[in-house]
Backbone bond lengths (Angstrom), bond angles and torsions (degrees), N, CA, C in turn:
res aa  C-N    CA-C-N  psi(-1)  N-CA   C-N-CA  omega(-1)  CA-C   N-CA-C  phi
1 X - - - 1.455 - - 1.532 110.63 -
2 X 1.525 111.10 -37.34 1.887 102.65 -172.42 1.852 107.91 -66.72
3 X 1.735 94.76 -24.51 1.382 93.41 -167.78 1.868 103.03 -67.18
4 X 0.960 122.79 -52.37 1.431 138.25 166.45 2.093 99.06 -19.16
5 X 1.649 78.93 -65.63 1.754 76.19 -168.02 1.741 100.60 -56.28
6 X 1.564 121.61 -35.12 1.097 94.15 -169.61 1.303 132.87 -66.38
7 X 1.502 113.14 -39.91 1.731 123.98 -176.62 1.319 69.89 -67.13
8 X 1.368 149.08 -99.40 1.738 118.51 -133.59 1.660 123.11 -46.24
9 X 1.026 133.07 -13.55 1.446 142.92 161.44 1.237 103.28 -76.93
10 X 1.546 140.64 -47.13 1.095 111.03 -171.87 1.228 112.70 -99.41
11 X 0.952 117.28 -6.94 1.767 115.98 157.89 1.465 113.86 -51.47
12 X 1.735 122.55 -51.96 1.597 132.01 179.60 1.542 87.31 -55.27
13 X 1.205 136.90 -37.36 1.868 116.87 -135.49 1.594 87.11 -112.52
14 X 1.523 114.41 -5.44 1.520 109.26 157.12 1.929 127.05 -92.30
15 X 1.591 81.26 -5.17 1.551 91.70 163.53 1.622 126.51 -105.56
16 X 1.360 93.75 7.04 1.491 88.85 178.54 1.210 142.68 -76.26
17 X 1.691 104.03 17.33 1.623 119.68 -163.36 1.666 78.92 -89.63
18 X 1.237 121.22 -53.20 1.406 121.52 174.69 2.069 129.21 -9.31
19 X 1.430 72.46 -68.93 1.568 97.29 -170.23 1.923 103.44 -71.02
20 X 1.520 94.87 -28.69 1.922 87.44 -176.88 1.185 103.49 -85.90
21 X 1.344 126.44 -41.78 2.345 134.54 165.90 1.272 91.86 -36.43
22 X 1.407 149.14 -84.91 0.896 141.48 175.64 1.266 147.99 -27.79
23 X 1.296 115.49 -63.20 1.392 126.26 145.79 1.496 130.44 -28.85
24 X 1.433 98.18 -38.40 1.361 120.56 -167.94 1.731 90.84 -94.57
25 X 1.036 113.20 -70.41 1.813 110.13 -168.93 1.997 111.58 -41.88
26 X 1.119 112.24 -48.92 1.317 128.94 -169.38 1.653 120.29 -90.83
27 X 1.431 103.99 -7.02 1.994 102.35 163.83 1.351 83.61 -104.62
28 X 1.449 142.76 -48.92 1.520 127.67 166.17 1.759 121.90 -42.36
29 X 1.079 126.85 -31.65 1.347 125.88 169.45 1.736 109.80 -68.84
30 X 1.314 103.29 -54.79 1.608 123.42 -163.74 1.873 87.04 -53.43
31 X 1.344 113.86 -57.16 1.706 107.89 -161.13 1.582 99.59 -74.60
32 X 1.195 107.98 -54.76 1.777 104.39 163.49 1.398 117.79 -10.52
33 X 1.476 107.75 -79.48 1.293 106.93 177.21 1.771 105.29 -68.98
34 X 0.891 131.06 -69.60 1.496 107.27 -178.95 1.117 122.31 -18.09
35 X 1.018 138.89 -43.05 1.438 142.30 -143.59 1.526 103.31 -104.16
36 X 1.710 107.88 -32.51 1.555 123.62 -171.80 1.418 107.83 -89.49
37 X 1.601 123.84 1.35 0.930 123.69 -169.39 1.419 99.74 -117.71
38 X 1.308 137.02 -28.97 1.425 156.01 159.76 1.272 101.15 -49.33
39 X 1.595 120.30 -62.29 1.424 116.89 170.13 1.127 152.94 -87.44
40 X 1.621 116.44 17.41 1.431 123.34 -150.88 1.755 88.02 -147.69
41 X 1.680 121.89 -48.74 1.385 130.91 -136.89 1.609 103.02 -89.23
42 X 1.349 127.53 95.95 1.140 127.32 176.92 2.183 120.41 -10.95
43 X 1.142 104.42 106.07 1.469 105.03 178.05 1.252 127.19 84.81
44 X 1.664 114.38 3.38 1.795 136.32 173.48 1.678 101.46 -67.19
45 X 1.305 83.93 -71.50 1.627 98.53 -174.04 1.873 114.82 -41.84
46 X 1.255 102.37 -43.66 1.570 123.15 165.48 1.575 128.54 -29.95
47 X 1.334 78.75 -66.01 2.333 112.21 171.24 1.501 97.36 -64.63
48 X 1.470 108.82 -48.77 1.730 103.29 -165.24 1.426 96.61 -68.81
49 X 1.361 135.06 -62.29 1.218 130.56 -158.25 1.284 112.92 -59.85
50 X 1.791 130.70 -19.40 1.048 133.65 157.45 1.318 127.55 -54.34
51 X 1.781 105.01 -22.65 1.310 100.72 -169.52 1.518 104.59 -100.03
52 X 1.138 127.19 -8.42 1.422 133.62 165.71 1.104 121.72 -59.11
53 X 1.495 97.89 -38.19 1.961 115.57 169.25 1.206 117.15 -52.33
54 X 1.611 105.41 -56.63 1.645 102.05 175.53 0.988 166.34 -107.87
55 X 1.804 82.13 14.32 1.761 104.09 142.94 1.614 123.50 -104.46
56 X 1.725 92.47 31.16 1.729 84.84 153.25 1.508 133.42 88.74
57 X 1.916 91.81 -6.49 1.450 108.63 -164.81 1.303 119.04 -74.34
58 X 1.390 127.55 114.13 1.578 117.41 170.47 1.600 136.94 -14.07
59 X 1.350 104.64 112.28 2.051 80.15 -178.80 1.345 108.48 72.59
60 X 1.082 123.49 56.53 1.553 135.22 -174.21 1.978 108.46 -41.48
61 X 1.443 79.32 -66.33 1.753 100.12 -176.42 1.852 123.81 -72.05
62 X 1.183 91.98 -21.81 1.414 99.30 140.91 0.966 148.75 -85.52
63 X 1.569 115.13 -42.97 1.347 114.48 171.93 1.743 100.68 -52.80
64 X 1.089 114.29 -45.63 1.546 125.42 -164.54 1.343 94.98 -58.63
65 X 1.320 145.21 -46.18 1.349 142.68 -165.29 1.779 104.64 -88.64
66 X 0.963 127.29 -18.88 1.423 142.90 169.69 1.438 100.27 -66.04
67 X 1.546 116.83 -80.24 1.705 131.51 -169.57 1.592 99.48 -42.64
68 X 1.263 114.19 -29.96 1.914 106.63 -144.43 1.889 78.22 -109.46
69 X 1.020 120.57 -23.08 1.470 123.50 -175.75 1.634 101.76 -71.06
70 X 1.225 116.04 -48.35 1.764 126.41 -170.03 1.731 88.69 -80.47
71 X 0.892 119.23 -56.41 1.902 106.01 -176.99 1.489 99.88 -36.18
72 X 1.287 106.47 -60.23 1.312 97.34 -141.91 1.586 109.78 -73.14
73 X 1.583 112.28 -47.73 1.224 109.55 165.37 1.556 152.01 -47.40
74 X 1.559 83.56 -46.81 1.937 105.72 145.78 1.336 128.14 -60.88
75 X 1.085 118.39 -53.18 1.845 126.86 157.74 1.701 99.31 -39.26
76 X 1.297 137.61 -66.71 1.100 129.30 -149.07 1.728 93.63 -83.07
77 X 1.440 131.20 -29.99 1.253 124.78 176.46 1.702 121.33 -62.87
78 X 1.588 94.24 -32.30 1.435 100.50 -169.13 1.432 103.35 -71.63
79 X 1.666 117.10 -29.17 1.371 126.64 -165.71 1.700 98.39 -76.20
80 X 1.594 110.67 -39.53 1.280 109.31 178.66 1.889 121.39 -62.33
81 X 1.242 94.26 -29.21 1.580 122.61 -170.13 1.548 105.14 72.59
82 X 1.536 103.99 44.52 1.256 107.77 165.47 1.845 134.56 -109.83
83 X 1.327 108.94 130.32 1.801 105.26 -148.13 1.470 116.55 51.85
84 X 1.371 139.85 43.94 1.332 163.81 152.72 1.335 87.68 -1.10
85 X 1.056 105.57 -94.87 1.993 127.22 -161.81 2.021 96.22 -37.62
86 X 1.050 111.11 -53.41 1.467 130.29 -149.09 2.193 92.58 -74.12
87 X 1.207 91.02 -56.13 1.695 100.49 174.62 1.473 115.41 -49.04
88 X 1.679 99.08 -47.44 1.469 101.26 -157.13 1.676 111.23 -83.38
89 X 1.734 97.66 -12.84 1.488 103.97 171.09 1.321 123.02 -63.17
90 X 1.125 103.92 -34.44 2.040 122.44 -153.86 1.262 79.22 -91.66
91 X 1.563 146.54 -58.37 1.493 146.05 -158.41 1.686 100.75 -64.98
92 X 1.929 101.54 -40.31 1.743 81.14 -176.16 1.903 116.71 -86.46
93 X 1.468 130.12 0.52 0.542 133.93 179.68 1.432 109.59 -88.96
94 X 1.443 115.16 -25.34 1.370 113.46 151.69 1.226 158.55 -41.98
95 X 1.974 96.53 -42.36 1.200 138.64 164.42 1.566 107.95 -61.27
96 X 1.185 96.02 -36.00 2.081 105.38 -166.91 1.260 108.36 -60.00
97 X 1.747 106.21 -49.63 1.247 122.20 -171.43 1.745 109.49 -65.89
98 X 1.148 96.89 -32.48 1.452 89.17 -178.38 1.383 139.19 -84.47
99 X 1.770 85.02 -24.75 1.447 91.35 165.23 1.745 111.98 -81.49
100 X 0.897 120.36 -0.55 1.524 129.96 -174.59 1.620 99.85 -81.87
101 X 1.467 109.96 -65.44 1.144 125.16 -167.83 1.736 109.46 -56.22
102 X 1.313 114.13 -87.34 1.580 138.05 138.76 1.701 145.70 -18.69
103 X 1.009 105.36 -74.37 1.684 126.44 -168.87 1.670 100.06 -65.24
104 X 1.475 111.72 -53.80 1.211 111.10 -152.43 1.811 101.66 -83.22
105 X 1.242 105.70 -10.54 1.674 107.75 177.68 1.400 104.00 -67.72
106 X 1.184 132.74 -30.77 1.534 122.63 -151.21 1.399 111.14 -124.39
107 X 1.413 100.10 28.68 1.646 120.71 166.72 1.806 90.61 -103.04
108 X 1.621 98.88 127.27 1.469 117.30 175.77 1.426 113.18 -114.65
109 X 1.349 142.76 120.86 1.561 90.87 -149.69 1.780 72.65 -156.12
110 X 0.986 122.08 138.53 2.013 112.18 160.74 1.353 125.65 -56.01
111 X 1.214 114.58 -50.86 1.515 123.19 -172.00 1.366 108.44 -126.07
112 X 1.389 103.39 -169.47 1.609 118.13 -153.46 1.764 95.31 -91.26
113 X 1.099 127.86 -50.27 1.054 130.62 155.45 1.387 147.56 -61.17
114 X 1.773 118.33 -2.75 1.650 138.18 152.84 1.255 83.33 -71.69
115 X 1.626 130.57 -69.98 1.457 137.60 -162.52 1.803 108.02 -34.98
116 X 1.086 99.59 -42.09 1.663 111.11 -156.18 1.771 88.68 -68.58
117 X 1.469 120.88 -69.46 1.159 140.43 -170.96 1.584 113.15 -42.64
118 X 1.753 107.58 -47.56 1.308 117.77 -163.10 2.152 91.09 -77.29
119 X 1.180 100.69 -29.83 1.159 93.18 177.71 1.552 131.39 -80.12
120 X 1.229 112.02 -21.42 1.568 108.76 -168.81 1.739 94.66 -95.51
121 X 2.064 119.76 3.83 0.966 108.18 -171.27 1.700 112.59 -105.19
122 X 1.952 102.86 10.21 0.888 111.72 163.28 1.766 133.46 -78.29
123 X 1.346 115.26 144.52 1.797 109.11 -147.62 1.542 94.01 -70.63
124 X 1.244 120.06 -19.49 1.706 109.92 -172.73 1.332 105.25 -54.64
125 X 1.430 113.01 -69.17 1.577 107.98 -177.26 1.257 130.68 -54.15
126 X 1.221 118.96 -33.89 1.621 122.25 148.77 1.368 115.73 -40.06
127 X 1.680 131.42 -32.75 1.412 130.52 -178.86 1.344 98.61 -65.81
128 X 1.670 112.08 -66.89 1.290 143.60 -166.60 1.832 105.91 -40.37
129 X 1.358 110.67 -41.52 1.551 117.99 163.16 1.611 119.78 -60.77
130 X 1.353 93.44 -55.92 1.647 82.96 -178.44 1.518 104.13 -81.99
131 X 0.497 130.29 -55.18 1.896 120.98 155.68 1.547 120.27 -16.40
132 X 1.205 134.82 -43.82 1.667 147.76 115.67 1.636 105.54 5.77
133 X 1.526 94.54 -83.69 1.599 125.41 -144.67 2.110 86.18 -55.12
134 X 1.509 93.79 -61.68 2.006 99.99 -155.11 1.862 90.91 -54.74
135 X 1.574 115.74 -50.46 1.476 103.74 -171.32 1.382 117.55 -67.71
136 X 1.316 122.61 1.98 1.795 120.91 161.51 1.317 103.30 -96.49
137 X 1.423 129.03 -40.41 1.522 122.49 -154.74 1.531 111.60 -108.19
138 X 1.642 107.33 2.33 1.440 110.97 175.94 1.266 116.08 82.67
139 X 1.352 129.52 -175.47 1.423 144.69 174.56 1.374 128.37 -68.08
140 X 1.295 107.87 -27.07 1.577 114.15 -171.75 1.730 97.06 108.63
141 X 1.462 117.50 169.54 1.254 125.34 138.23 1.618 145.70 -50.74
142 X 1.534 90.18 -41.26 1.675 101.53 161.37 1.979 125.23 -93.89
143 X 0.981 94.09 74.90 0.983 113.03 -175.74 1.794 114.85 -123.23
144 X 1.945 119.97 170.73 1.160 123.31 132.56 1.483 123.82 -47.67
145 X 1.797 107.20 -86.92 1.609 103.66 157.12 1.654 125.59 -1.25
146 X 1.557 118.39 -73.75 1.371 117.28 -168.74 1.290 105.33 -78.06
147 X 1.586 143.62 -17.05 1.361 145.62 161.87 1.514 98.19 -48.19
148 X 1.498 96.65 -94.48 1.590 104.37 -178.13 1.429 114.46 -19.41
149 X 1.385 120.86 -65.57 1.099 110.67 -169.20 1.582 131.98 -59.98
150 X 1.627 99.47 -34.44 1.581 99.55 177.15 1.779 101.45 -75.29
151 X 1.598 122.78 -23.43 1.572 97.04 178.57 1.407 119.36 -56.17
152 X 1.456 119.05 -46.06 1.077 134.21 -148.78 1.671 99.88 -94.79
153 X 1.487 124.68 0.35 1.702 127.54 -166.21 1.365 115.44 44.98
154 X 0.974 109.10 18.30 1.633 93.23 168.30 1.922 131.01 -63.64
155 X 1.750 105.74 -24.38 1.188 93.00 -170.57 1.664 77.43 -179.29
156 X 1.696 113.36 136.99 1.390 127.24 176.10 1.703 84.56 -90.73
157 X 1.603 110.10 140.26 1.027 145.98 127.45 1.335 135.41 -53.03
158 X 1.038 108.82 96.18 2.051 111.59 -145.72 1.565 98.08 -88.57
159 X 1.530 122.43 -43.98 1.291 137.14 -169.82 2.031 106.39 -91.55
């Protein structure tokens, strides 16, 4: 029976390039377009810069052209799996801010524990996790990142 469990574990942990390509292609698409839609989409940029206003943020229209500038570019890197670690940092520190700024105001909650729930059931921190996950576990194999790296030998891409 342990042997059983084992080939079934290492069968999953030979599929796990799967689950990180993915992960990785599709929060890179999702901010992509966020970010491309903030900056490109008639009247996005508009709403956003309003919302910079009213939480107060320095440099409204900048910050706003900054935030929607790093989505989009980072979104499209992460999707590329290019500078992985570097994208997924700036995207989760993004996330931080927002749930800092934003997210965490509009949890109403009685206790310390509705609070806890209503909060971890907000989607930022869910980003902010898998945003976690790609800058520890890398890009995947199919990637820019894992190209580059095996041309040049610097480092096998295991996943």
């Amino acid at each position: 029976m342990t042997h059983v469990i084992q080939n079934a574990l290492t069968m999953l942990r030979a599929g796990e390039w799967i689950a990180v390509t993915a992960a990785r292609v599709l929060i890179g698409i999702f901010f992509c377009i966020s970010g491309g839609t903030k900056l490109f989409a008639k009247g996005h940029f508009d709403v956003f810069e309003q919302t910079m206003v009213q939480i107060r943020v320095p440099f409204p229209y900048a910050t706003a052209i900054f935030v929607a500038t790093v989505e989009f570019a980072c979104g499209a890197g992460l999707a590329l799996g290019l500078l992985t670690p570097l994208c997924a940092a700036m995207l989760m520190v993004d996330m931080i801010v927002a749930i800092a700024t934003t997210s965490v105001h509009t949890i109403q909650a009685p206790d310390a524990l509705q609070w806890l729930d209503d909060f971890l059931y907000l989607p930022e921190v869910l980003y902010v996790l898998i945003l976690v996950w790609l800058i520890f576990s890398g890009p995947g194999r199919y990637s820019v990142d894992g190209l580059i790296a095996s041309k040049i030998g610097l480092f096998a891409v295991e996943r």
